[in-house]
C-alpha positions, 0 to 999 in steps of 0.5 A: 501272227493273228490272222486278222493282223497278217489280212490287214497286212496283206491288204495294205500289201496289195494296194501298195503294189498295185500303184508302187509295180510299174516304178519297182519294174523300171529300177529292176528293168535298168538295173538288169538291163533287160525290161524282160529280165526287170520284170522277172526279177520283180516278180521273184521280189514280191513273191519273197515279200509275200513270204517274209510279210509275216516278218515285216516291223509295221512301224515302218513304211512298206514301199521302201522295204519292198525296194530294197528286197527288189533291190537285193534281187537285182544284185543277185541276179547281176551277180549270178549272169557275171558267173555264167559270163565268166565261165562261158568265158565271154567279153562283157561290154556294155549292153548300151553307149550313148552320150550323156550331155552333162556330168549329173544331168538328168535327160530321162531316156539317155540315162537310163540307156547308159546304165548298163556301163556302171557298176551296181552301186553306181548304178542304183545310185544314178538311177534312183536319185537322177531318174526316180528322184529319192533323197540321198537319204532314201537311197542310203537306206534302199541300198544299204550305205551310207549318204556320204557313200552315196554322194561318192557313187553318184559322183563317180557314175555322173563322171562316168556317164559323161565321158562315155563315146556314142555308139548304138546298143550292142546285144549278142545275136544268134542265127539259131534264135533269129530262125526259131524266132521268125518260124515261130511267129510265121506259124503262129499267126497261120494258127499252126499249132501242130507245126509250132509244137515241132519246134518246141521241146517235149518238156518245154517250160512256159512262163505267163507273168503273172497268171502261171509257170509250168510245164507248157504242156499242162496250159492252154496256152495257144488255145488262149491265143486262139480264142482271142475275139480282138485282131492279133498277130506277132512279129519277130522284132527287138525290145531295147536291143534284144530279139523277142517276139513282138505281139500286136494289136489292131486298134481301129486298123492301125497294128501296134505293139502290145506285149512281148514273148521270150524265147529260151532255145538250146539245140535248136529247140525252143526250151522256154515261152516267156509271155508277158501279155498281162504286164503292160508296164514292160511296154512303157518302160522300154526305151525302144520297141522296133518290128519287121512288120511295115504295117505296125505303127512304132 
């Protein structure tokens, strides 16, 4: 490709994601069920389109093209977590139960809350119509259907939402996360780094979304920390349901969520950092962001 084309290409690219990435996280976060996982799944999405931008037909509009590859993602990640649930040989229920208070009524949160209980095509097709208001042409294209089959899907996932019994959100708990996670967070803010490095693995993985992924040896990631000039600490707490470490700011005296970090144990070690500091859209996509903290304003 002239390599003048392919910089005016990337341009465009650039400016698009930039208005277009806290929309494409919220489909991947209700998609994947996670707001964490969401973001995950958008980033491996865009870094695919960067790669195939070469490829793209510029007679044809980019945001839809860039729905539909995060939209293939979230197929394949959901595909990948039913082959490791089927082979940890676990139950799968719905990660979130809640009311839905008409067939095909769109009442934002409740929603999205409920998603998790269809299946994908359902899914995508209650969420980007209901939700993210596309025609039933667009959505026909974004995932690979046809309007007809659209309309069926929204039809039976409407049906589905409205006959769901309440209940509260329900996510697997482990006491070996629970314990990582408060020793964490207590000596993090003590700025213990030589304790806080006994409870992670040698070869332990860091993800900074986007800023770096790597060994978390070769970042200086707590040093970052550190060098904060602003009030911060962290707090164990949960982000829609899923245990996470809260990190909080002070705005004129006042504690409030900030960010999120992830973390991966196996053995009772501490394998993975997911730090999403520098994606502040993950904050105003969750449905809920609670702390133990009494001080933290939620």
């Amino acid at each position: 490709m002239n390599e003048g084309l392919f910089e005016a290409r990337y341009l465009t690219f650039l400016e698009t994601i930039a208005g277009l990435r806290p929309k494409l996280h919220r489909y991947c976060a209700r998609m994947t069920g996670s707001v964490l996982d969401g973001e995950d799944v958008v980033q491996e999405a865009l870094f695919h389109a960067y790669r195939k931008l070469d490829t793209f037909d510029d007679t044809r509009p980019l945001v839809p093209w860039l729905f539909r590859i995060a939209h293939n993602r979230c197929i394949d990640f959901l595909r990948h977590r039913e082959v490791q649930r089927e082979a940890e040989a676990e139950v799968v229920a719905p990660d979130w139960v809640a009311p839905v208070h008409s067939v095909g009524q769109a009442v934002g949160d409740a929603v999205e809350s409920l998603l998790m209980a269809l299946p994908p095509k359902e899914r995508a097709c209650v969420l980007l119509k209901d939700v993210l208001d596309y025609s039933l042409e667009e959505i026909a294209e974004l995932v690979d259907s046809t309007v007809g089959g659209v309309k069926a899907a929204l039809s039976r996932g409407r049906a589905k939402l409205a006959e769901l019994p309440q209940s509260g959100p329900r996510r697997a708990k482990s006491d070996e996360l629970e314990t990582l996670l408060q020793l964490y967070v207590e000596r993090f803010n003590r700025q213990d780094w030589d304790g806080l490095r006994e409870l992670i693995a040698i070869d332990a993985r860091l993800l900074v979304a986007d800023r770096f992924a790597g060994p978390l040896s070769d970042s200086p990631y707590f040093g970052n920390y550190e060098r904060r000039t602003t009030p911060w600490k962290m707090a164990v707490g949960e982000v829609d349901g899923e245990p996470v470490i809260v990190a909080l700011r002070s705005v004129t005296g006042v504690w409030t969520p900030a960010s999120f970090v992830r973390l991966q144990v196996t053995g009772g070690r501490i394998v993975g950092i997911d730090d999403y500091a520098h994606c502040p859209w993950i904050l105003h996509a969750a449905l809920s962001v609670t702390t133990a903290s009494p001080d933290v304003v939620q």
